[in-house]
Every structure is written in C-alpha cells, then in structure tokens.
Gaussian input, Z-matrix of N, CA and C with variables (Angstrom, degrees):
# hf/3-21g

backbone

0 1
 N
 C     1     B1
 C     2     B2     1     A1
 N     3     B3     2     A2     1     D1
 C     4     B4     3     A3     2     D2
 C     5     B5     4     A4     3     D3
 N     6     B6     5     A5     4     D4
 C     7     B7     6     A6     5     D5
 C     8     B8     7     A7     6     D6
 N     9     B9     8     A8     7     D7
 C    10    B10     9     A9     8     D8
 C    11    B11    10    A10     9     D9
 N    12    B12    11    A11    10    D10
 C    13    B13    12    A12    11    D11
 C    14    B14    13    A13    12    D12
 N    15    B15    14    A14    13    D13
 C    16    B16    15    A15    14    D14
 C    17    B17    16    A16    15    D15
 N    18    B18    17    A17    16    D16
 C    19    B19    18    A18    17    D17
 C    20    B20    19    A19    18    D18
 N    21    B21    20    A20    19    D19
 C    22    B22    21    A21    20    D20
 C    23    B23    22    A22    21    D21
 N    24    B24    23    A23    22    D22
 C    25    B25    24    A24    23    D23
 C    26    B26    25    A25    24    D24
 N    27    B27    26    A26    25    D25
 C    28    B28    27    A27    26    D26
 C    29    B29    28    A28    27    D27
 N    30    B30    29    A29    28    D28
 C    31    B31    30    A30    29    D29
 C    32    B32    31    A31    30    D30
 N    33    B33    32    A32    31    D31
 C    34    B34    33    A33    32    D32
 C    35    B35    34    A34    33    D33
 N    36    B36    35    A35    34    D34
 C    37    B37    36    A36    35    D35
 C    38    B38    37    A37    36    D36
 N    39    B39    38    A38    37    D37
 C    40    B40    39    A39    38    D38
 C    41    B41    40    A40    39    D39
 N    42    B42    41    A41    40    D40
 C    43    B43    42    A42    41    D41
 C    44    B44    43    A43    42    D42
 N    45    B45    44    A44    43    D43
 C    46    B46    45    A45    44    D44
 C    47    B47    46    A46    45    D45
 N    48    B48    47    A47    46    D46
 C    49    B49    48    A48    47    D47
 C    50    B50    49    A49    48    D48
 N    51    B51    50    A50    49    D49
 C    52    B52    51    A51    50    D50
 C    53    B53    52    A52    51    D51
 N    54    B54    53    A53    52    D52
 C    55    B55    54    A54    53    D53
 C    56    B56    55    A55    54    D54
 N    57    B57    56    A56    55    D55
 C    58    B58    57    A57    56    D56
 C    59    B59    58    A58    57    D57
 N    60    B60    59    A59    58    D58
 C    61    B61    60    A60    59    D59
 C    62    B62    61    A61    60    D60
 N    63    B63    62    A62    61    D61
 C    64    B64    63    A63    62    D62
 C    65    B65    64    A64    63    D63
 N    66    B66    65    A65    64    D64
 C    67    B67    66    A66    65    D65
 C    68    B68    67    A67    66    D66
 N    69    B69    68    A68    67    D67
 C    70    B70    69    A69    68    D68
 C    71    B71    70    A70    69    D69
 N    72    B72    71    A71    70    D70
 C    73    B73    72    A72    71    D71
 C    74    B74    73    A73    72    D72
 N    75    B75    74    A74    73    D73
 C    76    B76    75    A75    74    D74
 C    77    B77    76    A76    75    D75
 N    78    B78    77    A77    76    D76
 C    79    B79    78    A78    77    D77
 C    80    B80    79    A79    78    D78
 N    81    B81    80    A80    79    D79
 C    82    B82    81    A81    80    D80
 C    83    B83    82    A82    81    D81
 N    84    B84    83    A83    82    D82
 C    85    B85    84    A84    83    D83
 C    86    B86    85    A85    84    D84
 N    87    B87    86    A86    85    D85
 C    88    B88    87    A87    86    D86
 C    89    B89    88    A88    87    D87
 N    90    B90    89    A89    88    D88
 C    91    B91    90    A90    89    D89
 C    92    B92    91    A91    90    D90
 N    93    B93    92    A92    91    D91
 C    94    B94    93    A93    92    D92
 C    95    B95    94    A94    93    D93
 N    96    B96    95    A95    94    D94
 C    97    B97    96    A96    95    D95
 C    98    B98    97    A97    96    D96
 N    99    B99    98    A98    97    D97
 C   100   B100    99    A99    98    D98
 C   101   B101   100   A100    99    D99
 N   102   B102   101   A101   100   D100
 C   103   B103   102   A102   101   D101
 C   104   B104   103   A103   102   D102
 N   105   B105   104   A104   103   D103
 C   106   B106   105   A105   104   D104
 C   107   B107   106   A106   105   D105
 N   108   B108   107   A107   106   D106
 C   109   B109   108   A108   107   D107
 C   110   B110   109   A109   108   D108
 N   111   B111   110   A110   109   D109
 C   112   B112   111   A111   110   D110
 C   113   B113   112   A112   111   D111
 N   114   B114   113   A113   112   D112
 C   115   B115   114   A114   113   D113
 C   116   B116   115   A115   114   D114
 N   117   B117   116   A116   115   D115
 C   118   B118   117   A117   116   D116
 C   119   B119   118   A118   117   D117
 N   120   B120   119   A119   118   D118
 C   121   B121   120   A120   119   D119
 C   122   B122   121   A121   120   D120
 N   123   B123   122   A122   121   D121
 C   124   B124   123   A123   122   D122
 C   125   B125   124   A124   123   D123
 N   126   B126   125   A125   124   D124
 C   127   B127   126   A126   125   D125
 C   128   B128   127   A127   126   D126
 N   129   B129   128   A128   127   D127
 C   130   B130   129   A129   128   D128
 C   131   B131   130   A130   129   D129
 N   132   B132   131   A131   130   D130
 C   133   B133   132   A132   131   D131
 C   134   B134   133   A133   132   D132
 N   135   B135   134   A134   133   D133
 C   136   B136   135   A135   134   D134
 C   137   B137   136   A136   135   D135
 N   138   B138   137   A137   136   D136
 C   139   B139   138   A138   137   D137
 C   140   B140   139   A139   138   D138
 N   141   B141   140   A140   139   D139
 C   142   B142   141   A141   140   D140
 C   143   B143   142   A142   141   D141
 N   144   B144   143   A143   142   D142
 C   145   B145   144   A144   143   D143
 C   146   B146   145   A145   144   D144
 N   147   B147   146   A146   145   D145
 C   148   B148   147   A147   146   D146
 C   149   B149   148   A148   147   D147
 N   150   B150   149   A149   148   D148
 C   151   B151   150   A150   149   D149
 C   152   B152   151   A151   150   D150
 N   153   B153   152   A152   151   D151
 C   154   B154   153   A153   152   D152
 C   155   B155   154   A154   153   D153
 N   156   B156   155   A155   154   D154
 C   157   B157   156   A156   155   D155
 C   158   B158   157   A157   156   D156
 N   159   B159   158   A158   157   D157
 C   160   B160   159   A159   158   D158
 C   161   B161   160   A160   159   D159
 N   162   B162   161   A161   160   D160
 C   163   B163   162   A162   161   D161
 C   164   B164   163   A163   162   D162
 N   165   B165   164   A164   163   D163
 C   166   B166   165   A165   164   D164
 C   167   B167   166   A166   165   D165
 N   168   B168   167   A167   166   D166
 C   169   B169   168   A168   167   D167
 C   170   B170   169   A169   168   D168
 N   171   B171   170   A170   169   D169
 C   172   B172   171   A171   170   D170
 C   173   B173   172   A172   171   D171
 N   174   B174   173   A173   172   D172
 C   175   B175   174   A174   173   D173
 C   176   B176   175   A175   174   D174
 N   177   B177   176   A176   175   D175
 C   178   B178   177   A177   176   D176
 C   179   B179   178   A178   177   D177
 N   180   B180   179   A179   178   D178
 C   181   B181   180   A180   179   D179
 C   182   B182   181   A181   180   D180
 N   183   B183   182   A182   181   D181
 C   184   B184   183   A183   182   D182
 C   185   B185   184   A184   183   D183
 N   186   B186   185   A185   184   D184
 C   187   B187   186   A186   185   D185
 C   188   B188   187   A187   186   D186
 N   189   B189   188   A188   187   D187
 C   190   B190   189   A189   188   D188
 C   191   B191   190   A190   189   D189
 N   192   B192   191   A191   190   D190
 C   193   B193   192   A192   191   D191
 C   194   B194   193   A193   192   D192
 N   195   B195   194   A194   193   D193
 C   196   B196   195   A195   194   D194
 C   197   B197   196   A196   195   D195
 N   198   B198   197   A197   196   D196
 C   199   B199   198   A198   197   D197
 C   200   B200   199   A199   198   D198
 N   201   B201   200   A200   199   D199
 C   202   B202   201   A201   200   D200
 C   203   B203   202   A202   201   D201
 N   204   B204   203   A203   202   D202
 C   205   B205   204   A204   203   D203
 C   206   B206   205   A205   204   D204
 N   207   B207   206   A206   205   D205
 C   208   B208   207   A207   206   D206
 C   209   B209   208   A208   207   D207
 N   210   B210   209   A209   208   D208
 C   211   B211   210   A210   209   D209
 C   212   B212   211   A211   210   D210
 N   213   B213   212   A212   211   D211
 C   214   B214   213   A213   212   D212
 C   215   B215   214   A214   213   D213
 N   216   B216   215   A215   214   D214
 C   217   B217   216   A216   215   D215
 C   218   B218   217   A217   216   D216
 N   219   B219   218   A218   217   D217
 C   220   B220   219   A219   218   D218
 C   221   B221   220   A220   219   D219
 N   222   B222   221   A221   220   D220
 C   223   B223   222   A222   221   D221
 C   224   B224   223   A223   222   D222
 N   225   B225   224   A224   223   D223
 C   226   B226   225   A225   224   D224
 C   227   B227   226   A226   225   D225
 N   228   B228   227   A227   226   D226
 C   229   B229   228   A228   227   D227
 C   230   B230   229   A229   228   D228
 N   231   B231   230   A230   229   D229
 C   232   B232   231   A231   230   D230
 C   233   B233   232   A232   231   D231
 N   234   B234   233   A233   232   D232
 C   235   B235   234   A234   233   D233
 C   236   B236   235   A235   234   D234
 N   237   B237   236   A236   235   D235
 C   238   B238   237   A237   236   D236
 C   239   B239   238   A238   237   D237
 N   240   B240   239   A239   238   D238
 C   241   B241   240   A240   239   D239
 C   242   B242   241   A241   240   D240
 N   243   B243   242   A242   241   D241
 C   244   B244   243   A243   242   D242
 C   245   B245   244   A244   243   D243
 N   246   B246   245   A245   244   D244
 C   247   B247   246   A246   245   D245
 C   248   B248   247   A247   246   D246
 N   249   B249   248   A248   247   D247
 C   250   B250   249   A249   248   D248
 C   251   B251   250   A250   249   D249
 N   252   B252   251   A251   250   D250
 C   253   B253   252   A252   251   D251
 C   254   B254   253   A253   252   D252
 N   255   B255   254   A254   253   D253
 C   256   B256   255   A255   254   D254
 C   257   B257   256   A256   255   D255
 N   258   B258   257   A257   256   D256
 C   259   B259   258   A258   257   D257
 C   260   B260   259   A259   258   D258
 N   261   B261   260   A260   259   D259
 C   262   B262   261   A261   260   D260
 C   263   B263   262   A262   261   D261
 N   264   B264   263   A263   262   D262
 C   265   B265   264   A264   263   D263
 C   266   B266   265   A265   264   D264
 N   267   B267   266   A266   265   D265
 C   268   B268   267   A267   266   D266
 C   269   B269   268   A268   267   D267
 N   270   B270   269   A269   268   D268
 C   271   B271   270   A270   269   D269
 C   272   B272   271   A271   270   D270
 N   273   B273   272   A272   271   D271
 C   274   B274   273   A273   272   D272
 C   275   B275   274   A274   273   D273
 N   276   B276   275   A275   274   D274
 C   277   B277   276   A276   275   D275
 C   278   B278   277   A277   276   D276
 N   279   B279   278   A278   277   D277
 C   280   B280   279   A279   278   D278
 C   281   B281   280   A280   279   D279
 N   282   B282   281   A281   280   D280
 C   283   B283   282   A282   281   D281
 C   284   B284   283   A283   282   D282
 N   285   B285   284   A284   283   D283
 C   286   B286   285   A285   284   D284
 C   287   B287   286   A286   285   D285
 N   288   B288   287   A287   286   D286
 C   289   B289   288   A288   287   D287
 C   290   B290   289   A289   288   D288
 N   291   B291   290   A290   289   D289
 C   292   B292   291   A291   290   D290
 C   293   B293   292   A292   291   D291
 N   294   B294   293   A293   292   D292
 C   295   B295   294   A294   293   D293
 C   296   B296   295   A295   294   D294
 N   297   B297   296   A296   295   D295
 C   298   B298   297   A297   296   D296
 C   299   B299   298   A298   297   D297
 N   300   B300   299   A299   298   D298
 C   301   B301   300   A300   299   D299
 C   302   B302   301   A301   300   D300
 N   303   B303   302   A302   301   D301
 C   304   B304   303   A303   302   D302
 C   305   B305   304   A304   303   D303
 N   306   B306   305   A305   304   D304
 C   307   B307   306   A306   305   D305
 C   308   B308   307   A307   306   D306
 N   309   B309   308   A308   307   D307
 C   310   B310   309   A309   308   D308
 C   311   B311   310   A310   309   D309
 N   312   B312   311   A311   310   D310
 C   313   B313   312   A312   311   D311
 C   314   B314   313   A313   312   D312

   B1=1.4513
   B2=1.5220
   B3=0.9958
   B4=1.6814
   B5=1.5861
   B6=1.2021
   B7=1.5507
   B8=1.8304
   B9=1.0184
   B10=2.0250
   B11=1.2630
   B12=1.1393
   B13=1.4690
   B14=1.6549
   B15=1.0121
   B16=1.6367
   B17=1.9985
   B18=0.9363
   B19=2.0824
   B20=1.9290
   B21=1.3573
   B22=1.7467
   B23=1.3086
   B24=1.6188
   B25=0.7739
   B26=1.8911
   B27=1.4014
   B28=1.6872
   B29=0.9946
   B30=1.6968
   B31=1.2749
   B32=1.8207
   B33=1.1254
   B34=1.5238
   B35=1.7542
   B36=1.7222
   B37=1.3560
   B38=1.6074
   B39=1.2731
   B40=1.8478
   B41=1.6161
   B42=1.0664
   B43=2.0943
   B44=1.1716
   B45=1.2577
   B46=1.8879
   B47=1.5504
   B48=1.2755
   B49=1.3248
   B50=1.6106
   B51=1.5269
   B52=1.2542
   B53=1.2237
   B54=1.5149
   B55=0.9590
   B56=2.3569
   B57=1.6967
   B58=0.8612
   B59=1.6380
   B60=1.1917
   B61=1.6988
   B62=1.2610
   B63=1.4018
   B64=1.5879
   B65=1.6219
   B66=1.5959
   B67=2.0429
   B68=1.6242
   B69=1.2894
   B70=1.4995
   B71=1.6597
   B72=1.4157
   B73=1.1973
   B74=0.9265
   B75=1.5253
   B76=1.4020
   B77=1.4730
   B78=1.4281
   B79=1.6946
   B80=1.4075
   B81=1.9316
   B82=1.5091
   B83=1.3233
   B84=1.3967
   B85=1.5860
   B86=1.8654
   B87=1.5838
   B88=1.1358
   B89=1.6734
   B90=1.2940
   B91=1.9060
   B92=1.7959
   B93=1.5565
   B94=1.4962
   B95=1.6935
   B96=1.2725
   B97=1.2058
   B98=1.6788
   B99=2.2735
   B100=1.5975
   B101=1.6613
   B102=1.0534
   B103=1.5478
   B104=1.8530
   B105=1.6229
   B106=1.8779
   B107=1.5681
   B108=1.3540
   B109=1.6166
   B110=2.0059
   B111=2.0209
   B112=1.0489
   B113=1.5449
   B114=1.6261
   B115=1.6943
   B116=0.8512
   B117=1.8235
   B118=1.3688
   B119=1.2133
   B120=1.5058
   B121=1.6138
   B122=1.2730
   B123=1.6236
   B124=1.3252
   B125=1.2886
   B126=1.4486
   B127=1.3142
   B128=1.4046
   B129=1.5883
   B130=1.5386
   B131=1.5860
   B132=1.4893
   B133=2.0431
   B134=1.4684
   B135=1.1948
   B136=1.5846
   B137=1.6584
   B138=1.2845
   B139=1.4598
   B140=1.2820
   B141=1.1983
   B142=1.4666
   B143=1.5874
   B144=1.2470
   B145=1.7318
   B146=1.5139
   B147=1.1323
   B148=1.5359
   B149=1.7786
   B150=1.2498
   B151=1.9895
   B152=1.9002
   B153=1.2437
   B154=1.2738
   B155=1.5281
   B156=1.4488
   B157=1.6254
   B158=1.1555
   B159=1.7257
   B160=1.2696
   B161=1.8833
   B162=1.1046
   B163=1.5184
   B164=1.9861
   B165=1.3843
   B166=1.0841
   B167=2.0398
   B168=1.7177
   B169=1.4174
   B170=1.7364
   B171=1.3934
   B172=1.6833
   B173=1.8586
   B174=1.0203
   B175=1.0828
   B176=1.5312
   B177=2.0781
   B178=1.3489
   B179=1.9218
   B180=1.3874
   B181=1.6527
   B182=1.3064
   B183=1.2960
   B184=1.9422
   B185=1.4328
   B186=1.7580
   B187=1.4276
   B188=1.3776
   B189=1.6358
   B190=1.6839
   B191=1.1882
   B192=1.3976
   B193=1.7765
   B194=1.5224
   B195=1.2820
   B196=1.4702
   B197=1.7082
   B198=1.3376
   B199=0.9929
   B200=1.5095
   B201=0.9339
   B202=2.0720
   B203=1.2048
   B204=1.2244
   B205=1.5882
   B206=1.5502
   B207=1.0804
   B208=1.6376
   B209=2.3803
   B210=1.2064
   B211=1.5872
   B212=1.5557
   B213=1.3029
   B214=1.7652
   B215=1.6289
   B216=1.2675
   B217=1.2369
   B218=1.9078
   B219=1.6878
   B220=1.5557
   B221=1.6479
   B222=1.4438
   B223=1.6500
   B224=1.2030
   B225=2.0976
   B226=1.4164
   B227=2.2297
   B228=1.2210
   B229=1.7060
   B230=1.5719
   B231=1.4934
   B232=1.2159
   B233=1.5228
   B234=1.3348
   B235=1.3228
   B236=1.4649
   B237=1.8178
   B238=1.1607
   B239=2.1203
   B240=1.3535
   B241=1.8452
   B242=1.9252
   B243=1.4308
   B244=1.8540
   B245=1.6999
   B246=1.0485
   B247=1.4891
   B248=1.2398
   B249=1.6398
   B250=1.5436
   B251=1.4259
   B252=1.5017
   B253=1.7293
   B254=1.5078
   B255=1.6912
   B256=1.6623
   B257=1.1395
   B258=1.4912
   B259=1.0726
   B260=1.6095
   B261=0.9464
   B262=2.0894
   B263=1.8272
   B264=1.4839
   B265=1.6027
   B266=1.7301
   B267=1.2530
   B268=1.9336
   B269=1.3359
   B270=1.2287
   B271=1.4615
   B272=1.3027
   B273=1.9563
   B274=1.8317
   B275=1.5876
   B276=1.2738
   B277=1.1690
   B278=1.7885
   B279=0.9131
   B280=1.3446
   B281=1.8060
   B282=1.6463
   B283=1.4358
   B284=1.5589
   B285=1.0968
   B286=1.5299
   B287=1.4775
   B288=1.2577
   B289=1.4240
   B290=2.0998
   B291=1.1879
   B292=1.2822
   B293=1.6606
   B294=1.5355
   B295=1.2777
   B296=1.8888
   B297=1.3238
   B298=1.7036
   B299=1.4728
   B300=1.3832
   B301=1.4966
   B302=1.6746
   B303=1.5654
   B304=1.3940
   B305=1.6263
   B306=1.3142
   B307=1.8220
   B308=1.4846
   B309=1.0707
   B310=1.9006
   B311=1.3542
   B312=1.7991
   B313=1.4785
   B314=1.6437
   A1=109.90
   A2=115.18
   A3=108.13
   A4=80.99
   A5=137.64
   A6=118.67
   A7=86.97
   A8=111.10
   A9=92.19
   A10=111.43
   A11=113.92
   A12=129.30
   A13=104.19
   A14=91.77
   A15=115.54
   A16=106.76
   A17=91.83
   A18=122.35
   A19=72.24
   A20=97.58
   A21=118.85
   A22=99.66
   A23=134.09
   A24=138.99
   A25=78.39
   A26=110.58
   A27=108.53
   A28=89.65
   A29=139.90
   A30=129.71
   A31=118.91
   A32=101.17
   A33=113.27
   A34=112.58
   A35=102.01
   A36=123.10
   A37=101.25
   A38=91.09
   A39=89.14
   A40=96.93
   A41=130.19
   A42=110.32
   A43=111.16
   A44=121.58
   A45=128.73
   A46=90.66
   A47=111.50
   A48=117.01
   A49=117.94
   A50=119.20
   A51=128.55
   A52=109.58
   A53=131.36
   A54=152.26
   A55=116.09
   A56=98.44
   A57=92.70
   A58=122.02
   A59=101.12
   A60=117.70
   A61=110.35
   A62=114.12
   A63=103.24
   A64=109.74
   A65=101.49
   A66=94.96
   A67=111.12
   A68=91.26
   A69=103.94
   A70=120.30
   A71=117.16
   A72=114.59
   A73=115.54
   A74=147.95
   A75=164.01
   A76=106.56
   A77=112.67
   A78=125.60
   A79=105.81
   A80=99.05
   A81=80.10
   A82=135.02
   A83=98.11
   A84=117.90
   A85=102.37
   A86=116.52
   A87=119.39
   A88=129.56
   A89=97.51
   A90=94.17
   A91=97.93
   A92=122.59
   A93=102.74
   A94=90.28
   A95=127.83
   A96=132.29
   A97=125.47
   A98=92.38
   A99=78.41
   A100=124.11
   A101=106.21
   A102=114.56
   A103=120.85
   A104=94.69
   A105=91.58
   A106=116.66
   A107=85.57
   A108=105.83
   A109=126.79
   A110=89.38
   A111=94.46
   A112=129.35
   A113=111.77
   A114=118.16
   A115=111.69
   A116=123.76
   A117=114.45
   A118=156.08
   A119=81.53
   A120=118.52
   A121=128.67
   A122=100.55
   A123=120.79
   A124=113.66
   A125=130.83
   A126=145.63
   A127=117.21
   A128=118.71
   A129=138.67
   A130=112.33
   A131=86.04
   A132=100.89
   A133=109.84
   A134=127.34
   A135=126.22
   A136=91.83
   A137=125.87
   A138=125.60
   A139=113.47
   A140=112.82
   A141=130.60
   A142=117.51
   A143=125.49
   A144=148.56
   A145=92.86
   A146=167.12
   A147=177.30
   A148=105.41
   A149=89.41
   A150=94.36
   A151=102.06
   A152=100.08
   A153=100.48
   A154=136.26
   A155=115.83
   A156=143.57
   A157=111.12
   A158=125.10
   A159=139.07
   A160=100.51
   A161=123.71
   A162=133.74
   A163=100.02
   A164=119.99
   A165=89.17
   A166=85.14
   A167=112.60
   A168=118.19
   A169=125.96
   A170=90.56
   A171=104.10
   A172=104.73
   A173=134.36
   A174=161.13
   A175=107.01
   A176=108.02
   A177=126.28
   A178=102.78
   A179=93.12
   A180=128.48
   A181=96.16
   A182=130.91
   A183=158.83
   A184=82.53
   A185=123.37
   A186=122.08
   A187=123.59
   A188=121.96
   A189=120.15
   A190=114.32
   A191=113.51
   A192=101.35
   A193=88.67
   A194=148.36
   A195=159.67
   A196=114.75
   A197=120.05
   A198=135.11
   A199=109.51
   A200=142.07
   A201=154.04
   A202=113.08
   A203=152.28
   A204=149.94
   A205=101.41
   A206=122.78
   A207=135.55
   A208=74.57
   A209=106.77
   A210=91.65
   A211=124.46
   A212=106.33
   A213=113.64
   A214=97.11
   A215=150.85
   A216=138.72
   A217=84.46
   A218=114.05
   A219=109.73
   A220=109.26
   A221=105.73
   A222=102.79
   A223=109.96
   A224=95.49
   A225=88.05
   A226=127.47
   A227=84.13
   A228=101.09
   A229=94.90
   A230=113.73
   A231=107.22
   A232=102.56
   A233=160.49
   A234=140.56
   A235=113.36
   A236=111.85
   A237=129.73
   A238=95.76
   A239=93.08
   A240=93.36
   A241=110.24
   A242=94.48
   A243=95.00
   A244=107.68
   A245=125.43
   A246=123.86
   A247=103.25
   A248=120.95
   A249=98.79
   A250=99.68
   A251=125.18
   A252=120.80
   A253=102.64
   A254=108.71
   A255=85.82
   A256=131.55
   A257=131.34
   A258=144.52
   A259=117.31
   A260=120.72
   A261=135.32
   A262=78.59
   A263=133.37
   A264=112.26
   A265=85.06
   A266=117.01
   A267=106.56
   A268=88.14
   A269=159.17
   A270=153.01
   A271=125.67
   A272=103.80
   A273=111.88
   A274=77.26
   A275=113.16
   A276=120.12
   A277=142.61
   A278=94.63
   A279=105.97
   A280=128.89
   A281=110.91
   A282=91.06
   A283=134.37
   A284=118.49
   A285=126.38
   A286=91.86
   A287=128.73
   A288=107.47
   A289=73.31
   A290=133.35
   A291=123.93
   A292=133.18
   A293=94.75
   A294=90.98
   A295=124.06
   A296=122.95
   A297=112.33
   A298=101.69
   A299=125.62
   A300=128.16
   A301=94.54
   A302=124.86
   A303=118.85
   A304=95.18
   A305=134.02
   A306=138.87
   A307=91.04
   A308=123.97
   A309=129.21
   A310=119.43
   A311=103.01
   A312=91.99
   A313=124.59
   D1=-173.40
   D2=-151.12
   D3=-120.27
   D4=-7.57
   D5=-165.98
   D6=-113.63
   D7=22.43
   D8=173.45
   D9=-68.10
   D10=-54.41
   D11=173.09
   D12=-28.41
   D13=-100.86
   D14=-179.78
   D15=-22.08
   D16=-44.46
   D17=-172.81
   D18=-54.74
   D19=-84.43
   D20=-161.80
   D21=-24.60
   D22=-66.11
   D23=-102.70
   D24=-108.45
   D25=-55.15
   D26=-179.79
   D27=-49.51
   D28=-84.87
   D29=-173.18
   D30=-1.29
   D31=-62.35
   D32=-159.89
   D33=-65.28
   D34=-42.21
   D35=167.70
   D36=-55.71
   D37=-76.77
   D38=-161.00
   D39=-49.18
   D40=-84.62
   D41=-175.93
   D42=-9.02
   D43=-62.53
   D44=-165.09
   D45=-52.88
   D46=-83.00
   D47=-160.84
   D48=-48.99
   D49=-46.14
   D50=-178.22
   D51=-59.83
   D52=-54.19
   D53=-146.12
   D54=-97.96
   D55=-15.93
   D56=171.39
   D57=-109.38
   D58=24.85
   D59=159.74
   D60=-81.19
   D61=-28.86
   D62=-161.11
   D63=-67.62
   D64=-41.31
   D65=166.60
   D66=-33.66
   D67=-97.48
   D68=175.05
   D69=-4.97
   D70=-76.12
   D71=176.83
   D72=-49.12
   D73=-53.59
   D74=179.75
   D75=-39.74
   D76=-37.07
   D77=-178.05
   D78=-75.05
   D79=-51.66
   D80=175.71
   D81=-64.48
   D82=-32.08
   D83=-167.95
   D84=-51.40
   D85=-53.53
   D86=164.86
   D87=-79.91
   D88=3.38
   D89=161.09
   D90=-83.19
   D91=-41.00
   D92=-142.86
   D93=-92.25
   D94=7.04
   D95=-168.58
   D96=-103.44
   D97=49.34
   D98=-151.31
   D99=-65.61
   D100=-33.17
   D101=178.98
   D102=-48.63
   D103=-56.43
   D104=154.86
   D105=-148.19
   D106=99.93
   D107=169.14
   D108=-34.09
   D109=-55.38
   D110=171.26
   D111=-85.30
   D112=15.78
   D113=161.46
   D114=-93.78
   D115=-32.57
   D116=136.36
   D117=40.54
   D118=-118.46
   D119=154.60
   D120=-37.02
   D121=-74.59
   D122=-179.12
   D123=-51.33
   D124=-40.24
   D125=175.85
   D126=-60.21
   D127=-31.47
   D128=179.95
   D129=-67.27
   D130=-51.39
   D131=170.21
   D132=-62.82
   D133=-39.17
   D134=-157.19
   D135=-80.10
   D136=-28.57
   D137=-169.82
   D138=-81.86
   D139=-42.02
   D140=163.82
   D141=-56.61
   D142=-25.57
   D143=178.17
   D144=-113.54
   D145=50.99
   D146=-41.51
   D147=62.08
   D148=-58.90
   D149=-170.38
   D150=-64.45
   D151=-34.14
   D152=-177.63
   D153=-72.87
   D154=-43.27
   D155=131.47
   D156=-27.20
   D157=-45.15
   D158=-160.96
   D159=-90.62
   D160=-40.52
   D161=179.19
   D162=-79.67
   D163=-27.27
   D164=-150.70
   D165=-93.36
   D166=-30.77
   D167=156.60
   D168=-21.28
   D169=-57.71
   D170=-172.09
   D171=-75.88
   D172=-40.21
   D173=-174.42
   D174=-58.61
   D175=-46.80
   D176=-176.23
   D177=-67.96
   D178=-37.17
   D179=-166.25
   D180=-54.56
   D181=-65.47
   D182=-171.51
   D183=-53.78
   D184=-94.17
   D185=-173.73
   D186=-30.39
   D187=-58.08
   D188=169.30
   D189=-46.12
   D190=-26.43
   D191=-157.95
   D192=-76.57
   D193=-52.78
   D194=-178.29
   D195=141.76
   D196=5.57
   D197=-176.40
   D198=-45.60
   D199=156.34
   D200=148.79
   D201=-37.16
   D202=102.83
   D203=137.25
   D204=14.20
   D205=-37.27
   D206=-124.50
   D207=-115.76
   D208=-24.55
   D209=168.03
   D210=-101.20
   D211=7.49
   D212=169.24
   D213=-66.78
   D214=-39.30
   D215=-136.58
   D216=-98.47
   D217=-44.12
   D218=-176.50
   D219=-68.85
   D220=-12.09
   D221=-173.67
   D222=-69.34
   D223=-47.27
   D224=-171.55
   D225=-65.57
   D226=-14.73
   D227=-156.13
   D228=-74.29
   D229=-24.92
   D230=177.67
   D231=-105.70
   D232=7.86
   D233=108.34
   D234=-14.23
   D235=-85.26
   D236=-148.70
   D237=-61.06
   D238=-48.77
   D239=159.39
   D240=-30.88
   D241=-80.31
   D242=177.62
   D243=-35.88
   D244=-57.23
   D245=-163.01
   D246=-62.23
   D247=-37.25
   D248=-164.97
   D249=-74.76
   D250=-31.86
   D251=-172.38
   D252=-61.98
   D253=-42.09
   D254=174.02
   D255=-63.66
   D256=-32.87
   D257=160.48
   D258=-44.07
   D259=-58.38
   D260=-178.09
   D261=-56.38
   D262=-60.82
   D263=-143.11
   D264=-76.07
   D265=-46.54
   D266=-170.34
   D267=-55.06
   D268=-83.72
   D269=-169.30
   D270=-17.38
   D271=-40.08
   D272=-175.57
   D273=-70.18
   D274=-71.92
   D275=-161.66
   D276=-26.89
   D277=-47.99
   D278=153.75
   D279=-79.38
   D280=-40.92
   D281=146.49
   D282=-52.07
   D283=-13.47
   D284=-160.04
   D285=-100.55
   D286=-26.77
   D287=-149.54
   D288=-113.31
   D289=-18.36
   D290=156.19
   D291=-54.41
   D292=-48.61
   D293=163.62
   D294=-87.35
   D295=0.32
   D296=152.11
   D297=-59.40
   D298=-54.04
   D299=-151.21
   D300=-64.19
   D301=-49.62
   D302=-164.14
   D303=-62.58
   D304=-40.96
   D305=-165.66
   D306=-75.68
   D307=-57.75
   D308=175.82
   D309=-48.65
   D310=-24.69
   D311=-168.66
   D312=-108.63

C-alpha cells in the first residue's frame, strides 16, 4: 500500500517524541521525591499504567456510546487538552506557592 511509508515514518516520530519524556519525568519524579525516591518511581509507573487503562476505558466509552471511529482521534485531543490545563495549573501552583516561601522566607 502506498501509505506504509508514511504509516512507518509517524510511527517512528510519535515513539521518539512520546517516549522520550519518559526519562525526564522519571528524573523529576525522583529529584522532587526526596524522602522516597523509590515511591516515587513506583508511583510514576502506576500513572503511566492508569493513563493507559484510563485511555483505552474512555475510548471503549466513545465506541459504546455509537459514536464514528472518526471521534476517537477528537476524544483523545480533548483528554490530552484536559491534562495539559491540569498540568499548566499544578505548574502556576507550585511556582506560586515558591515564590510566597522566597517573600516569607
């Protein structure tokens, strides 16, 4: 078929890209975790095995309802949408509660 290529090639991107956060996070996850690193850890994996259970649930959710194949791709975009806003407010958040401590301290 004429799209393997093309198929291959997202394939190859999305791994790289998806897949090379997971260091990173893992570092942070065990820098901010000084007391236990390895609950951490362990806690980093279970979220990562949660999100996944959790995507393939919601996903099951889209198909039962009678929805189009063709709305798994808007389901997901508005999940991964939710995550990044949760993510940006834990982000203000902890800058915010860093900078009281630097004026407090």
């Amino acid at each position: 078929s004429h799209s393997v290529i093309p198929a291959a090639i997202t394939l190859v991107l999305w791994g790289t890209f998806a897949f090379a956060l997971c260091p990173i996070l893992q570092l942070l996850i065990i820098d901010q975790a000084h007391e236990a690193p390895n609950l951490g850890s362990t806690l980093n994996q279970s979220a990562f095995n949660l999100g996944n259970a959790a995507g393939a649930w919601i996903g099951g959710l889209v198909v039962a309802s009678g929805a189009d194949l063709a709305d798994l791709p808007w389901t997901g975009a508005l999940v991964s949408g939710l995550t990044v806003l949760t993510a940006l407010f834990f982000i203000y958040r902890q800058r915010r509660g860093a900078a009281v401590l630097d004026v407090a301290g």
